[in-house]
PDB file of N, CA, C and O in Angstrom:
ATOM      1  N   UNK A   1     109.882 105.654  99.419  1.00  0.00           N
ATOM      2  CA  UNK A   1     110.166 104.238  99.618  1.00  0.00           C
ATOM      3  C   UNK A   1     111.398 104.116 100.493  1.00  0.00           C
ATOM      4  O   UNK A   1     112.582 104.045 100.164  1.00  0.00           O
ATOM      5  N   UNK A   2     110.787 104.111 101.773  1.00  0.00           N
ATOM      6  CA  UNK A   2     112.616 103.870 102.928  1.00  0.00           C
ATOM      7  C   UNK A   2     112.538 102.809 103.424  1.00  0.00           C
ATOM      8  O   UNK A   2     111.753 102.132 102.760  1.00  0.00           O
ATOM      9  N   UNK A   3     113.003 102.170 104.403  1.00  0.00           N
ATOM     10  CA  UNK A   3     113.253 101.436 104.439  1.00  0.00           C
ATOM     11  C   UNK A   3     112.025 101.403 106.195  1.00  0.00           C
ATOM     12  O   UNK A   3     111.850 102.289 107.032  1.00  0.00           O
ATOM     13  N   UNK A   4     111.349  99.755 106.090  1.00  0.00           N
ATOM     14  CA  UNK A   4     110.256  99.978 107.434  1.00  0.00           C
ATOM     15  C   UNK A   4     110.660 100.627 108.501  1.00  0.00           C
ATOM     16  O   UNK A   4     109.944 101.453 109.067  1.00  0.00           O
ATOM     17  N   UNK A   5     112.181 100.238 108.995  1.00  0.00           N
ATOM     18  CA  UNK A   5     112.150 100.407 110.248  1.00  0.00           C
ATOM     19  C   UNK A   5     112.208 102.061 110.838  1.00  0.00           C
ATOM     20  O   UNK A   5     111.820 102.594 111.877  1.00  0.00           O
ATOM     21  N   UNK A   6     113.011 102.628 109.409  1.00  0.00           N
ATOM     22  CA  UNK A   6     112.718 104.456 109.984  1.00  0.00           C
ATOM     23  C   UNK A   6     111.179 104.641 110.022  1.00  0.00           C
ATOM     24  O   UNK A   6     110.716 105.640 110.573  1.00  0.00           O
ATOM     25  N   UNK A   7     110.527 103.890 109.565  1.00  0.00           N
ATOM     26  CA  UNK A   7     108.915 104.446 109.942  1.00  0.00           C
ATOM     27  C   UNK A   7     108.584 104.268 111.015  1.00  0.00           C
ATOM     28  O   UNK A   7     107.473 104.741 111.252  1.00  0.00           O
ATOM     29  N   UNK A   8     109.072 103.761 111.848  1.00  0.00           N
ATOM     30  CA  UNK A   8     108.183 103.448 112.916  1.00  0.00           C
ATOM     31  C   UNK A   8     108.716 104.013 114.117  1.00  0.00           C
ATOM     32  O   UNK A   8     109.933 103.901 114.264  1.00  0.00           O
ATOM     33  N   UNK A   9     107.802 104.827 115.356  1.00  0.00           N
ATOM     34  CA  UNK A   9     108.483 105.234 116.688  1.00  0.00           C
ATOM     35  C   UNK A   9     107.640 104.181 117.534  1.00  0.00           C
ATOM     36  O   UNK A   9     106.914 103.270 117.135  1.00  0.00           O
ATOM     37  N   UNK A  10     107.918 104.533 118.659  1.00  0.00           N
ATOM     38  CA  UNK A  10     107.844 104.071 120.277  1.00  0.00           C
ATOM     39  C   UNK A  10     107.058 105.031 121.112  1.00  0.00           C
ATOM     40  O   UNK A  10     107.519 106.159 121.290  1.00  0.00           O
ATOM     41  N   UNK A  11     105.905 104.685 121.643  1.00  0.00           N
ATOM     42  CA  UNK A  11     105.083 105.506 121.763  1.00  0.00           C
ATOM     43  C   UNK A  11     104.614 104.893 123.672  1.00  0.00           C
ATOM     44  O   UNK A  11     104.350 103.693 123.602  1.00  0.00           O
ATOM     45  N   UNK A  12     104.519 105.259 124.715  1.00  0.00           N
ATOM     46  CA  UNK A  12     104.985 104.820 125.950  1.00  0.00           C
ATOM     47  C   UNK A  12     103.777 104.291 126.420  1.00  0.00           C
ATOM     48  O   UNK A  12     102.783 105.001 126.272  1.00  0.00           O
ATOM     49  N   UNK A  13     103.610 102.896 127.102  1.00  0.00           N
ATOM     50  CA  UNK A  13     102.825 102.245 127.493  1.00  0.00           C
ATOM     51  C   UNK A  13     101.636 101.661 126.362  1.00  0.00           C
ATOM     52  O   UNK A  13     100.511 101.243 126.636  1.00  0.00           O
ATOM     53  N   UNK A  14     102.248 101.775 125.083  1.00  0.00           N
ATOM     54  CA  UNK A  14     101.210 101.720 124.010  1.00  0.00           C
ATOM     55  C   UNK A  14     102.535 100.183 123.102  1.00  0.00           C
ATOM     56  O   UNK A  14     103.717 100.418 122.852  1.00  0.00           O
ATOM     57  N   UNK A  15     101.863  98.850 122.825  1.00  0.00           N
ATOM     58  CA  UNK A  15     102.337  97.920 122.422  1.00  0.00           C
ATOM     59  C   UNK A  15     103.720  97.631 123.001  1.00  0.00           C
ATOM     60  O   UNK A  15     104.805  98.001 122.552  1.00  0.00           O
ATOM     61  N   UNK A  16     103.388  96.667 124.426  1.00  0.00           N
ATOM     62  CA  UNK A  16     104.770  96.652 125.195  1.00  0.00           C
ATOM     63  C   UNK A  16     105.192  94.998 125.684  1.00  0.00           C
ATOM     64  O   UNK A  16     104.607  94.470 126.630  1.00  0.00           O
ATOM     65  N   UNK A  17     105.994  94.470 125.107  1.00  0.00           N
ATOM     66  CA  UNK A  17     106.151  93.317 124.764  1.00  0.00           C
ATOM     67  C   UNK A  17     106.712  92.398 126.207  1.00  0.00           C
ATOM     68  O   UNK A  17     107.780  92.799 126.671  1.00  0.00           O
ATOM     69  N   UNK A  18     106.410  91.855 126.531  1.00  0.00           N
ATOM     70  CA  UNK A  18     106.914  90.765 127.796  1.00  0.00           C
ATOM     71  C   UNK A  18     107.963  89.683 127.392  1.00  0.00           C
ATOM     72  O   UNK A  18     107.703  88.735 126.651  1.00  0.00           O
ATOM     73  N   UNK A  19     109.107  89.913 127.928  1.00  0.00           N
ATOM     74  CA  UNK A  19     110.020  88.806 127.819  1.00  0.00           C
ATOM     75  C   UNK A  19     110.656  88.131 128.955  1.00  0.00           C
ATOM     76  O   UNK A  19     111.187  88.795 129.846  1.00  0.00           O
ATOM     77  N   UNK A  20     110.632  86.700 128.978  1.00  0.00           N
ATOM     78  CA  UNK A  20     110.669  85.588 130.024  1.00  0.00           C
ATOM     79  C   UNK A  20     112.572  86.055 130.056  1.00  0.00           C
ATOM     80  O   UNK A  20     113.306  86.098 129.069  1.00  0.00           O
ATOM     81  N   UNK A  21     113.000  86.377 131.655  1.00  0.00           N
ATOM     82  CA  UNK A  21     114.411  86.144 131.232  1.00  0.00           C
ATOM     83  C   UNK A  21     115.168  84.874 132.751  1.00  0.00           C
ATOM     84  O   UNK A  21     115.217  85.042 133.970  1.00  0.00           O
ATOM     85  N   UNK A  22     115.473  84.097 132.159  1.00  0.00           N
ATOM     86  CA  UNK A  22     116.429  83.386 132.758  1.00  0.00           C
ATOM     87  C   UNK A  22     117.584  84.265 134.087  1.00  0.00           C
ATOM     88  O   UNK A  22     118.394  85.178 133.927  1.00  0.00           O
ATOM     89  N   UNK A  23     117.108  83.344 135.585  1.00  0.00           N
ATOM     90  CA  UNK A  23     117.996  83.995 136.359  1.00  0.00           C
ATOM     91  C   UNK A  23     119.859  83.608 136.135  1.00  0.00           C
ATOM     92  O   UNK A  23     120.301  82.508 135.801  1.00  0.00           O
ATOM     93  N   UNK A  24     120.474  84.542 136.357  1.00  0.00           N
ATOM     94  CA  UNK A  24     121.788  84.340 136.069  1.00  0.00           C
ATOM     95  C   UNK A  24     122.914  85.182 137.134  1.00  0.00           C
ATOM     96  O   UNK A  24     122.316  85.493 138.164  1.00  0.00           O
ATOM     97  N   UNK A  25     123.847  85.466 137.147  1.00  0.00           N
ATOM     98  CA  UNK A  25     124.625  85.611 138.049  1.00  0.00           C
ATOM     99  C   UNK A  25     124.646  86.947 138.381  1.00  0.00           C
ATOM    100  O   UNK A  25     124.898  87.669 139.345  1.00  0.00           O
ATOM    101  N   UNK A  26     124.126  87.045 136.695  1.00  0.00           N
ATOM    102  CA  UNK A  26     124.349  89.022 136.882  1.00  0.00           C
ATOM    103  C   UNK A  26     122.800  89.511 137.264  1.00  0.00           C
ATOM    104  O   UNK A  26     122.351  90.299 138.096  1.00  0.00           O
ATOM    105  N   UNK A  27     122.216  88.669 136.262  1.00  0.00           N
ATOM    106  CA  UNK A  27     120.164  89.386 136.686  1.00  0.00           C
ATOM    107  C   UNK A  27     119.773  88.291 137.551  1.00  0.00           C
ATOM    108  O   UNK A  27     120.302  87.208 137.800  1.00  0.00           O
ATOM    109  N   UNK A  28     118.475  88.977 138.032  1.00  0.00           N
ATOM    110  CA  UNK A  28     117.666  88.471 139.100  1.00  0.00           C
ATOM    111  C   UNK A  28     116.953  87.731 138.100  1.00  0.00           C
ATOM    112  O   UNK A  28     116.918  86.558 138.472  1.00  0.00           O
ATOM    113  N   UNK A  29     116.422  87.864 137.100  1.00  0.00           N
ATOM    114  CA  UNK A  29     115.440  87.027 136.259  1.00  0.00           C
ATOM    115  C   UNK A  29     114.060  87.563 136.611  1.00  0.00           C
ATOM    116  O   UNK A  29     113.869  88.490 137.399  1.00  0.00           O
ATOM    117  N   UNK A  30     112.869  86.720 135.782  1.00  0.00           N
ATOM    118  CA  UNK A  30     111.729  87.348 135.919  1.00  0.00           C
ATOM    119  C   UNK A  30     111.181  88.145 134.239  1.00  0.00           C
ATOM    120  O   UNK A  30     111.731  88.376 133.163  1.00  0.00           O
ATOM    121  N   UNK A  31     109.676  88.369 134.891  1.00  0.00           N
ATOM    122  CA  UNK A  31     109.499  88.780 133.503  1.00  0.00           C
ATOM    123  C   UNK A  31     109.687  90.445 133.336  1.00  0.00           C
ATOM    124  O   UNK A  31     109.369  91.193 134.260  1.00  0.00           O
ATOM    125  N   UNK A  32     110.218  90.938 132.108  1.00  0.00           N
ATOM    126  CA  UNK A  32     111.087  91.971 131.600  1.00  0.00           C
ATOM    127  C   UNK A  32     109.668  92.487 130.591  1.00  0.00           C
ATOM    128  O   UNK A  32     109.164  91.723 129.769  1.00  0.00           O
ATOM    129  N   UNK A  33     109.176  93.864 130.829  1.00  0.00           N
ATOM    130  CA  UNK A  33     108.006  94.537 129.885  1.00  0.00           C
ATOM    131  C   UNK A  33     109.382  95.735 129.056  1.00  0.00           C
ATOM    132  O   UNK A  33     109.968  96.764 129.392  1.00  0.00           O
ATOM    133  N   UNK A  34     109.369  94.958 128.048  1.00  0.00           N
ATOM    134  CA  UNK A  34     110.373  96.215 127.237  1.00  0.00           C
ATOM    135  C   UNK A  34     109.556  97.134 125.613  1.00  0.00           C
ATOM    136  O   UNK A  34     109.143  96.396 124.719  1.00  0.00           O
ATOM    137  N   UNK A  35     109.467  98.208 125.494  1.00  0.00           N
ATOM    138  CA  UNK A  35     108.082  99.150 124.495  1.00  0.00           C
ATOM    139  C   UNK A  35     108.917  98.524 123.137  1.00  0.00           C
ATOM    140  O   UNK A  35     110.123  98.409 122.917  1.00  0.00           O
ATOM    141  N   UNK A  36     107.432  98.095 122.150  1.00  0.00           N
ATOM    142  CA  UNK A  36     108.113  97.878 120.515  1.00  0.00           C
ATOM    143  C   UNK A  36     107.536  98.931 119.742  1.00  0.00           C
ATOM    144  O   UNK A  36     106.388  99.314 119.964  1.00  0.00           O
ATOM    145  N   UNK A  37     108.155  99.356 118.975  1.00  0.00           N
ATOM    146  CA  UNK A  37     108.092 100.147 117.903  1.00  0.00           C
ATOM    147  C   UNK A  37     106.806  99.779 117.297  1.00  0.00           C
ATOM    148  O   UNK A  37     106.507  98.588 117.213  1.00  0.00           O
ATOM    149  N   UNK A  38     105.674 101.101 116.678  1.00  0.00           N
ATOM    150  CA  UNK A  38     104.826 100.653 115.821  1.00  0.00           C
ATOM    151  C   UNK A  38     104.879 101.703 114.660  1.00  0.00           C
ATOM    152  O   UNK A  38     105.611 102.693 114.681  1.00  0.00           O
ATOM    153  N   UNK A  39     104.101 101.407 113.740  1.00  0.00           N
ATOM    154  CA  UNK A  39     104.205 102.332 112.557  1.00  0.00           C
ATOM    155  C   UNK A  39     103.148 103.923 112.993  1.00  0.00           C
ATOM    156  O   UNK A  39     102.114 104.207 113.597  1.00  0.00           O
ATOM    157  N   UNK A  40     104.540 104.773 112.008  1.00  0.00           N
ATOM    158  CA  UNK A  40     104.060 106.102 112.276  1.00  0.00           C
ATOM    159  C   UNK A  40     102.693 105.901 111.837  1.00  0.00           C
ATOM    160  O   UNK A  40     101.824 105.873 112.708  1.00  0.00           O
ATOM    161  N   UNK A  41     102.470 105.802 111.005  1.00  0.00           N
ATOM    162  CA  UNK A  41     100.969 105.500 110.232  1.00  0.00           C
ATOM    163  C   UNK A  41      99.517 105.601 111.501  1.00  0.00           C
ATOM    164  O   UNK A  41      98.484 106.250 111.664  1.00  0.00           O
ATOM    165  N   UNK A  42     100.118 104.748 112.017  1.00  0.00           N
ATOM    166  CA  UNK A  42      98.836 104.432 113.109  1.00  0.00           C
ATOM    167  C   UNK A  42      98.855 105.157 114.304  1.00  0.00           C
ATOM    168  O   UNK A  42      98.282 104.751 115.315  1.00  0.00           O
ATOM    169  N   UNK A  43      99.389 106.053 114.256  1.00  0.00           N
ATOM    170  CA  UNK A  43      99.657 107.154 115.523  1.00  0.00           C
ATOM    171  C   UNK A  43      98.556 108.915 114.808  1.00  0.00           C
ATOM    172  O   UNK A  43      98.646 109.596 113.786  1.00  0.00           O
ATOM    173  N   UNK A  44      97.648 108.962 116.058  1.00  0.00           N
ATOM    174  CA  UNK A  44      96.784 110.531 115.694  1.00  0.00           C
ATOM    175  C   UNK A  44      98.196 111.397 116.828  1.00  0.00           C
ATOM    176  O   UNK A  44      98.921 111.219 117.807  1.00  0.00           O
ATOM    177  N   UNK A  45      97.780 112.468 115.650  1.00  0.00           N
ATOM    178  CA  UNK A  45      98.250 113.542 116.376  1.00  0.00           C
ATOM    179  C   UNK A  45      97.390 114.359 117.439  1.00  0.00           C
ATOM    180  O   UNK A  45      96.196 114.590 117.254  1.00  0.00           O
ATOM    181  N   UNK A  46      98.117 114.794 118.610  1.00  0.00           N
ATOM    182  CA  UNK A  46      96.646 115.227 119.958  1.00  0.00           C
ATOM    183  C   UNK A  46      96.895 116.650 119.624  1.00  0.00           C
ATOM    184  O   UNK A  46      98.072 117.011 119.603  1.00  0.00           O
ATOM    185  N   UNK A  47      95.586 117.864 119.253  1.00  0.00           N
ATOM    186  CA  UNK A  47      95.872 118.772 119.528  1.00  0.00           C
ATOM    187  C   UNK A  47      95.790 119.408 121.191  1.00  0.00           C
ATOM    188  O   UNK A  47      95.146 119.156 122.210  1.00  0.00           O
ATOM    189  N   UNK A  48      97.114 120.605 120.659  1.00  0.00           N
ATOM    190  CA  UNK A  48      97.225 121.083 121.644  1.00  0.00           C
ATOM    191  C   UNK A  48      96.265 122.293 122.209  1.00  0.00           C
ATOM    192  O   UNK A  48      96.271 122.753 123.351  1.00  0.00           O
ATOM    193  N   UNK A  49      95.445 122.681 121.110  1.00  0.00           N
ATOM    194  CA  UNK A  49      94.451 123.664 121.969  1.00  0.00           C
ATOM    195  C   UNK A  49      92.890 122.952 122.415  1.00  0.00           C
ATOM    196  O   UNK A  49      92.099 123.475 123.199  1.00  0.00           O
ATOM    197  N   UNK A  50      92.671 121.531 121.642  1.00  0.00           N
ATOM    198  CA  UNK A  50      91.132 121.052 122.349  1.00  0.00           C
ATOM    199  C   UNK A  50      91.635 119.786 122.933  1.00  0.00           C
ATOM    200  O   UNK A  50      90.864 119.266 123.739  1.00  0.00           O
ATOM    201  N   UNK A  51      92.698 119.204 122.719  1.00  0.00           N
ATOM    202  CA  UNK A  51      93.653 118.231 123.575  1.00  0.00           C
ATOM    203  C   UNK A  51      93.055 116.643 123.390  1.00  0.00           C
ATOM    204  O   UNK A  51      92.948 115.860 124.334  1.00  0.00           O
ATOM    205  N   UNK A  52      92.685 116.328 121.961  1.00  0.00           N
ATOM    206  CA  UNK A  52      91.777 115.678 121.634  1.00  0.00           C
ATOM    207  C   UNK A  52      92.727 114.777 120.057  1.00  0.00           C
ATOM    208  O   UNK A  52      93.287 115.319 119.104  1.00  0.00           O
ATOM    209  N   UNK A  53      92.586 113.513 120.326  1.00  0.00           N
ATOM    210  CA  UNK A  53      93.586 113.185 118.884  1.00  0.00           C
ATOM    211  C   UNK A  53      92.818 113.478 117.941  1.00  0.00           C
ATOM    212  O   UNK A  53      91.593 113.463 118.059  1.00  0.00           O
ATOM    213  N   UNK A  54      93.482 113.809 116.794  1.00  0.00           N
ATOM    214  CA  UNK A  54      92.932 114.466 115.268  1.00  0.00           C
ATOM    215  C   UNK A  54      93.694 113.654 114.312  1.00  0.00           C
ATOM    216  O   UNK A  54      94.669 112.973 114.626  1.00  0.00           O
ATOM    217  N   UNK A  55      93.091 113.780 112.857  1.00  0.00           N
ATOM    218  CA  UNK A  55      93.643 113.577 111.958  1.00  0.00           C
ATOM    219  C   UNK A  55      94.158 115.065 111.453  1.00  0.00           C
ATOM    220  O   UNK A  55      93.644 116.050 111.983  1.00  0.00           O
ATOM    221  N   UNK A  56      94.662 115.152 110.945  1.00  0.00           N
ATOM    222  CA  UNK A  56      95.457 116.416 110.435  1.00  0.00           C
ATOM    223  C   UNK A  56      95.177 117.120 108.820  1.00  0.00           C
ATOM    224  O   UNK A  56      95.654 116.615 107.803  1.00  0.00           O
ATOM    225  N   UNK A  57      94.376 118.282 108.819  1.00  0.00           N
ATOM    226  CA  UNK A  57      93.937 118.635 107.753  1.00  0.00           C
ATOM    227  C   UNK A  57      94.678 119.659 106.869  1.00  0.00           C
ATOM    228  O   UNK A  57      95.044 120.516 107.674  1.00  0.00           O
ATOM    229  N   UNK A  58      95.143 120.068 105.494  1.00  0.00           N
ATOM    230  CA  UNK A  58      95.634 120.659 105.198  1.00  0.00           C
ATOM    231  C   UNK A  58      95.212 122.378 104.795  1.00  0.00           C
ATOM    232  O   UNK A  58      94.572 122.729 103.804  1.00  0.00           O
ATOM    233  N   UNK A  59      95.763 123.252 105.846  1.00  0.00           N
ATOM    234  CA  UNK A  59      95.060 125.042 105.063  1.00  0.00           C
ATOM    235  C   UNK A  59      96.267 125.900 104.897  1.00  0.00           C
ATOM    236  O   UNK A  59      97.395 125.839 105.384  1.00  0.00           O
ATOM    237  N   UNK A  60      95.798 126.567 104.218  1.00  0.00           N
ATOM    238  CA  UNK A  60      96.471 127.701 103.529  1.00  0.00           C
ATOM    239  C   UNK A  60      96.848 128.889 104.492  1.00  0.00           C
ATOM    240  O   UNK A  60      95.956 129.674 104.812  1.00  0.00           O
ATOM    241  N   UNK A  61      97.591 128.985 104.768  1.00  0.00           N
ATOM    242  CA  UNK A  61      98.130 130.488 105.699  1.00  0.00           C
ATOM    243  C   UNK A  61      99.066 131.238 105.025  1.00  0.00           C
ATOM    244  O   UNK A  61     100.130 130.713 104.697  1.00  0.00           O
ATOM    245  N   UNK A  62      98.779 132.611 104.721  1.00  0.00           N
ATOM    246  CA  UNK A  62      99.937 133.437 103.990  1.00  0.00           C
ATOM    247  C   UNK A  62     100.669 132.700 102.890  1.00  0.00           C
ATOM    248  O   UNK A  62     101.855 132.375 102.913  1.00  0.00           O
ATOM    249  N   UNK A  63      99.849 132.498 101.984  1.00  0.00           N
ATOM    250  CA  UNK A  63      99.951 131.232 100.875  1.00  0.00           C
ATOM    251  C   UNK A  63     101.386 130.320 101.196  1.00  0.00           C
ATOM    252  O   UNK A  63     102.470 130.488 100.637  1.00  0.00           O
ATOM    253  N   UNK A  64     101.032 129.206 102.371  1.00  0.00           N
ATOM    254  CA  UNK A  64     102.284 128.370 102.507  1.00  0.00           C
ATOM    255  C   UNK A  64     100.758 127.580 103.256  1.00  0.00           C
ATOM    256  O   UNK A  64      99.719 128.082 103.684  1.00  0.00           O
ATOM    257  N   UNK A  65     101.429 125.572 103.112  1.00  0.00           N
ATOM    258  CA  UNK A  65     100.318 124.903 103.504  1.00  0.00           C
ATOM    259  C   UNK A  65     100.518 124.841 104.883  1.00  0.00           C
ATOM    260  O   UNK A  65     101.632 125.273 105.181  1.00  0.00           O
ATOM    261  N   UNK A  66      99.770 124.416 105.962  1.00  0.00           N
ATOM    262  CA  UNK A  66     100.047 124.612 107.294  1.00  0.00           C
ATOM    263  C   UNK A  66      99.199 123.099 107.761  1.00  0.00           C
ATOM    264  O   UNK A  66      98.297 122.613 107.078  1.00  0.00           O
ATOM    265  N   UNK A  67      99.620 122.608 108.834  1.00  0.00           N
ATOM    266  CA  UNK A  67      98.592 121.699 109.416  1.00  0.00           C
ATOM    267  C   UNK A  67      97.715 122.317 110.571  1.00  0.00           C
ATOM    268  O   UNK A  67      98.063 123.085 111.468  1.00  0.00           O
ATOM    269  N   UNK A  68      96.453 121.756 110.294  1.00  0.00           N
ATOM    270  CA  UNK A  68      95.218 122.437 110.977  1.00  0.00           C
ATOM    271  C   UNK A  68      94.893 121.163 112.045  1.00  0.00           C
ATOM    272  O   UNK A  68      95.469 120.075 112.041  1.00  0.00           O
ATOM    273  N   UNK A  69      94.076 121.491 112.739  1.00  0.00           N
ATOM    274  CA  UNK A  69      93.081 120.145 113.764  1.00  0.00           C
ATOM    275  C   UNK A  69      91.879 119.903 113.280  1.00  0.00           C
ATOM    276  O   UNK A  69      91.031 120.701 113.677  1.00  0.00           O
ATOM    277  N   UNK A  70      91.384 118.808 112.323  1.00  0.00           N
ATOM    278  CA  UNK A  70      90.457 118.402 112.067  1.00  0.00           C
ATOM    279  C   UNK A  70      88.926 118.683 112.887  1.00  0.00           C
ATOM    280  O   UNK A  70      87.778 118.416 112.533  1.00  0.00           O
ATOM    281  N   UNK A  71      89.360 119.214 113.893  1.00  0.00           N
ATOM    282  CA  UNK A  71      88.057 119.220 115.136  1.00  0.00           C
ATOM    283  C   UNK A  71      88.038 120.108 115.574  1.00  0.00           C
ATOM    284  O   UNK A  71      86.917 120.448 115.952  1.00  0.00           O
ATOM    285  N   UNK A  72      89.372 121.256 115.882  1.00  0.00           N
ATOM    286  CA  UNK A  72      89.038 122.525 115.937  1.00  0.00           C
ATOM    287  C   UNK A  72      89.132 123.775 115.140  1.00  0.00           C
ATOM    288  O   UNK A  72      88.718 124.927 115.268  1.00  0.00           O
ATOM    289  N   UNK A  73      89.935 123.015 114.142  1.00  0.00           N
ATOM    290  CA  UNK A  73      90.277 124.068 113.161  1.00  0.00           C
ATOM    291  C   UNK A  73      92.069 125.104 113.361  1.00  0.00           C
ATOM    292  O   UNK A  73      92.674 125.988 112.755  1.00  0.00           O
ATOM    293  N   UNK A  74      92.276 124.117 114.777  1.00  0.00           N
ATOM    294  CA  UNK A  74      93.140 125.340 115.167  1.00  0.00           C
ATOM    295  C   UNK A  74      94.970 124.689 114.662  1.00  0.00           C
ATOM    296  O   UNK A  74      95.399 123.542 114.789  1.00  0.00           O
ATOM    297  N   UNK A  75      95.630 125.813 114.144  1.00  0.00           N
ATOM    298  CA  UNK A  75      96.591 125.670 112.996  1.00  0.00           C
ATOM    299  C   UNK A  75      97.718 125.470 114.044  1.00  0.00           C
ATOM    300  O   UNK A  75      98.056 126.286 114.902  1.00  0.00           O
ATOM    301  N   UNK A  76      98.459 123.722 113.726  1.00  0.00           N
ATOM    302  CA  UNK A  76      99.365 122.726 114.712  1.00  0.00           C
ATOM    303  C   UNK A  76     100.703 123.231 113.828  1.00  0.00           C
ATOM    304  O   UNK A  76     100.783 123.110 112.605  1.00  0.00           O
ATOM    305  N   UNK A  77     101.708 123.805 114.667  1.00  0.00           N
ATOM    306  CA  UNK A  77     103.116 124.386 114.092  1.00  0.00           C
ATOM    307  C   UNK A  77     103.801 123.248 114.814  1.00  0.00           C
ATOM    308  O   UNK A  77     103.445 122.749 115.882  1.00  0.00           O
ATOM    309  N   UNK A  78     105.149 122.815 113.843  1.00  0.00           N
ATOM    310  CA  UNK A  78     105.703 121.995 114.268  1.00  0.00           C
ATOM    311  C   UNK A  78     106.504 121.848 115.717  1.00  0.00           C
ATOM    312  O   UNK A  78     107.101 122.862 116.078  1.00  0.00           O
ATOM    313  N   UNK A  79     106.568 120.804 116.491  1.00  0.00           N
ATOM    314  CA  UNK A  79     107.291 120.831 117.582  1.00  0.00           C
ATOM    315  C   UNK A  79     108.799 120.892 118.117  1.00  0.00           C
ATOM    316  O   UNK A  79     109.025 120.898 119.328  1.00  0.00           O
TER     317      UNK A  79
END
């Protein structure tokens, strides 16, 4: 139970919000595309050996749990 906003990253060209800005002395004005945060939740992980987003399955390697690729089977070590 944390708090929403550590859940969520920024993910590039994916939910990117338009804001109207007023010309002023310092900016030119115009409309401003700045990226919003969405929840980790709704983000697949892409594997890196079939390069394909997955959900992430749990296996056993040298009895410790490991994450696998739902689609290829092939075992995702952290980045």
């Amino acid at each position: 139970a944390g708090r929403r906003e550590e859940d969520k990253i920024v993910v590039e060209r994916v939910n990117v919000a338009k804001k109207h800005q007023r010309r002023t002395q310092k900016s030119p004005g115009g409309v401003i595309e700045k990226p919003v945060a969405i929840f980790a939740s709704k983000v697949l992980l892409v594997c890196p050996r079939c390069g394909k987003p997955t959900r992430v399955a749990a296996k056993k390697v040298e009895k410790k749990s490991r994450r696998s690729c739902r689609k290829c089977g092939e075992v995702i070590d952290k980045l």
